[in-house]
KEKE-3310 file (N, C-alpha, C; in steps of 0.2 Angstrom, whole numbers, plus 5000, padded with zeros to 4 digits):
npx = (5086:5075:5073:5071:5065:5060:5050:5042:5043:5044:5042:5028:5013:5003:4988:4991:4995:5001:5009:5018:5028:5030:5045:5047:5062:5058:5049:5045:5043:5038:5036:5022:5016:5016:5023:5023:5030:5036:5050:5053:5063:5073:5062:5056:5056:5040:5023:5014:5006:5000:5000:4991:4996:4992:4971:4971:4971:4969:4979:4980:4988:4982:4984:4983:4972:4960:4967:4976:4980:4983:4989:4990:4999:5000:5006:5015:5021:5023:5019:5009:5006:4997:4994:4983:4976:4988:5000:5010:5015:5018:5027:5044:5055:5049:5048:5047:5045:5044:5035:5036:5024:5008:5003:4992:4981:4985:5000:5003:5010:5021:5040:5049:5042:5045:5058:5064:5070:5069:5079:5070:5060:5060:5047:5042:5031:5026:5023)
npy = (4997:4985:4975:4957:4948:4930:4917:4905:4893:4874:4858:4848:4838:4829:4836:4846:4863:4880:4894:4906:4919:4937:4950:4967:4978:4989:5001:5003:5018:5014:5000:4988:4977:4960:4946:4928:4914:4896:4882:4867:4853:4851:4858:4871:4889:4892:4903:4906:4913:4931:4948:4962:4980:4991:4992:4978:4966:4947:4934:4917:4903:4890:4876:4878:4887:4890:4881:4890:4907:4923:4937:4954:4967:4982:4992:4988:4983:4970:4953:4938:4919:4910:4892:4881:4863:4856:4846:4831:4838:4851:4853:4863:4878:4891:4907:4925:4939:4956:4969:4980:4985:4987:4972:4960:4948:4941:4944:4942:4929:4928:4927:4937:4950:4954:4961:4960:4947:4937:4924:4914:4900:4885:4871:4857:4845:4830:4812)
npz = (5241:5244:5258:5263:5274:5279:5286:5299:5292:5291:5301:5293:5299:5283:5281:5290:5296:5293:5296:5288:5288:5281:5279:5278:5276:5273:5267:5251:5239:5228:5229:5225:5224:5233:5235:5237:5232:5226:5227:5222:5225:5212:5205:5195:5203:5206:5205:5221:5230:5229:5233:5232:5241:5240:5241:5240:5232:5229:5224:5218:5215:5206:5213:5227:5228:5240:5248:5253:5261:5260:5269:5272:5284:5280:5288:5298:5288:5284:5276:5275:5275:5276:5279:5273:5277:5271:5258:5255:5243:5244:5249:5250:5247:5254:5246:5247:5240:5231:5222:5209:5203:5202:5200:5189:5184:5175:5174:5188:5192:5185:5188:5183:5185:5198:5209:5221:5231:5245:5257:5259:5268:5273:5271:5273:5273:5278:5284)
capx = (5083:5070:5075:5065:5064:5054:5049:5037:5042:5044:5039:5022:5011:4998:4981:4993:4996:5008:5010:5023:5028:5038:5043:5051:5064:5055:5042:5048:5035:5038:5033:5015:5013:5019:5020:5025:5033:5040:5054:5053:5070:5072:5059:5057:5051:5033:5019:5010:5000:5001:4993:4992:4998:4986:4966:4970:4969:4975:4978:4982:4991:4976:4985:4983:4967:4955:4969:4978:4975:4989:4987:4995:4998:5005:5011:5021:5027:5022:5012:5007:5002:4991:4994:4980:4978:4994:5001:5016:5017:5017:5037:5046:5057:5043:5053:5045:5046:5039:5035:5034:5020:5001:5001:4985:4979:4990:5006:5009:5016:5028:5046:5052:5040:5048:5063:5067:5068:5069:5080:5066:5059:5057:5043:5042:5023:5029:5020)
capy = (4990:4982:4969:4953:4941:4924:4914:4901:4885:4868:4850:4847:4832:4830:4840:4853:4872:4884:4900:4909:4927:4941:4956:4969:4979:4996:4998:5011:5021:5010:4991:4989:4970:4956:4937:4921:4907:4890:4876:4861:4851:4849:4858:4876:4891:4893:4906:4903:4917:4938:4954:4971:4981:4997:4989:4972:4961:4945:4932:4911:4897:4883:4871:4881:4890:4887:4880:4894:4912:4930:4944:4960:4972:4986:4997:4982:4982:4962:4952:4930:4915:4904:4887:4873:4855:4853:4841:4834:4839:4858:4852:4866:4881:4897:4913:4930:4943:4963:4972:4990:4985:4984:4966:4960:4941:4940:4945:4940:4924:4928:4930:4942:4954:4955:4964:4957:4942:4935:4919:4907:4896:4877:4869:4851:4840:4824:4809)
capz = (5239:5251:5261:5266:5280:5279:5294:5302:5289:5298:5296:5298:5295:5278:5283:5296:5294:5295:5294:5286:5286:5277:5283:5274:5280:5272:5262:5247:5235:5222:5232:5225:5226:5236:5232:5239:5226:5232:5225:5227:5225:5206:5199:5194:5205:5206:5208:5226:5229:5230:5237:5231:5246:5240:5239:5244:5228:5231:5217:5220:5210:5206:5217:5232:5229:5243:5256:5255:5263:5259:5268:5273:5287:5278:5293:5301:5282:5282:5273:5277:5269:5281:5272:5277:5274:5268:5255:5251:5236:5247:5252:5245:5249:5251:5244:5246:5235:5229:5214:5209:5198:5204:5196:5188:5186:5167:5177:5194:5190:5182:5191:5179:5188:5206:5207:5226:5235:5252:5256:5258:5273:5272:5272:5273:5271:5280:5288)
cpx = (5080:5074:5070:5065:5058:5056:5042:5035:5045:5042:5032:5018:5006:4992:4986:4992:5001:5005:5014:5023:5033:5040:5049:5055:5064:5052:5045:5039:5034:5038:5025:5012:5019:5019:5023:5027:5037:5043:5057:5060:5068:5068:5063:5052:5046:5030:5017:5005:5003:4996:4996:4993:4991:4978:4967:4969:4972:4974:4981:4983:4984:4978:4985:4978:4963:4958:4972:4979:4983:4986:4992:4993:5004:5009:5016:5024:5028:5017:5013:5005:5001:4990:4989:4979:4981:4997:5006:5020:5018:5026:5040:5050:5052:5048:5046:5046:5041:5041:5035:5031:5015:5001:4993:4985:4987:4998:5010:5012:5022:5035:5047:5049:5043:5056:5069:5065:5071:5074:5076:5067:5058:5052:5042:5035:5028:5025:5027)
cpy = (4987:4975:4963:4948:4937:4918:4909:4897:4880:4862:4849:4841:4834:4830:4846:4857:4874:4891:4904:4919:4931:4946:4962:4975:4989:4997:5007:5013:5016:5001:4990:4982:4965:4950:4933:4916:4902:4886:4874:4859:4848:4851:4867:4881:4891:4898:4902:4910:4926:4943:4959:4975:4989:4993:4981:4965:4954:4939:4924:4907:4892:4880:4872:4882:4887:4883:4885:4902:4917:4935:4949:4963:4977:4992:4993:4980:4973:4960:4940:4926:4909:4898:4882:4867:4853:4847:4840:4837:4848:4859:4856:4872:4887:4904:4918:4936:4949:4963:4978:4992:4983:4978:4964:4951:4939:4942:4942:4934:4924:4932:4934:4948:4957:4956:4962:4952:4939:4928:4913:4903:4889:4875:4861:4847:4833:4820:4806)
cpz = (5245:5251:5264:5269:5280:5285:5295:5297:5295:5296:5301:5294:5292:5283:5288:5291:5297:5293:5294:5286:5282:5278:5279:5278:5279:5266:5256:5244:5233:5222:5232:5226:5230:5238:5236:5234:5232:5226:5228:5224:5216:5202:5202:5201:5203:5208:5215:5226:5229:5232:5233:5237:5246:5237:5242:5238:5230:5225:5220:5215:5211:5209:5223:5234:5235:5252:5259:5257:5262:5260:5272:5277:5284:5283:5297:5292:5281:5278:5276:5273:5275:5275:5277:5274:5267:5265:5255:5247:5238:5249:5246:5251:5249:5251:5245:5242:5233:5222:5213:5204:5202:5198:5193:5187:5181:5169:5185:5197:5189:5186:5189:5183:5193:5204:5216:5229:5244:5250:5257:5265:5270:5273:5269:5277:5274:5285:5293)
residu = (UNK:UNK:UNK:UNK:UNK:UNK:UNK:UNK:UNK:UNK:UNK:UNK:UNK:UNK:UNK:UNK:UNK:UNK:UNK:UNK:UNK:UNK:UNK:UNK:UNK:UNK:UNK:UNK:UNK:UNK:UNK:UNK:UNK:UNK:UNK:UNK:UNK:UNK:UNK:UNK:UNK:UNK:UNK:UNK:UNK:UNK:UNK:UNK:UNK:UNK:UNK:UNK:UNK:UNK:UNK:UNK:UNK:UNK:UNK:UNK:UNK:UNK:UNK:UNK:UNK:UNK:UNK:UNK:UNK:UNK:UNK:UNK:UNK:UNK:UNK:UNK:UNK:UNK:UNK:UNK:UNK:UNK:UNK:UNK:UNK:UNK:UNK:UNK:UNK:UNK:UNK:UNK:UNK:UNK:UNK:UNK:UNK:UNK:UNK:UNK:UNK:UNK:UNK:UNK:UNK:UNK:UNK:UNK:UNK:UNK:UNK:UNK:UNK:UNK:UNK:UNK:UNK:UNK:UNK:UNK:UNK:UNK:UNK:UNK:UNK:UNK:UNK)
# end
């Protein structure tokens, strides 16, 4: 079972960045995509964004799109979410998670797919 370590939340003020990571603690055959989801206190996990780990595809939640950036170095077996001008409404735990399915746009929302997860960084939007 892959293992996953998540790092670089924190409290930052509306319009900051961050940059989180994820790092897995081995990369088997069968880990072909790799996502970011966040919850917030009382709601439900949420997609945030994912990457194909072969090709590079990367997929974003409409709430995100455009501030926020997922990429991968597959020999360090990591992969990033470069978050920018950050909102509150961004306050959440960010969870990392694979799959051992090339996801497509129609699936990689959905948690069902991911079959491991990380214990999640904080991130807290705060003036």
């Amino acid at each position: 079972q892959v293992q996953l370590g998540e790092s670089g939340g924190g409290l930052v003020q509306p319009g900051g960045s961050l940059s989180l990571s994820c790092a897995a603690s081995e990369r088997t055959a069968n880990t072909a995509t790799m996502g970011w989801f966040r919850q917030a206190p009382g709601k439900e996990r949420e997609f945030v964004a994912a990457i194909r780990l072969n090709g590079g595809a990367t997929y974003y939640a409409a709430s995100v799109r455009g501030r926020f950036t997922i990429t991968r170095d597959n020999a360090k077996k990591t992969i990033f979410l470069r978050t920018n001008n950050l909102k509150p409404e961004d306050t959440a735990i960010y969870y990392c998670a694979t799959s051992g399915y090339s996801l497509i746009s129609s699936t990689v929302q959905s948690l069902r797919m991911y079959e491991n997860w990380g214990q999640g960084t904080q991130v807290t939007v705060s003036s």
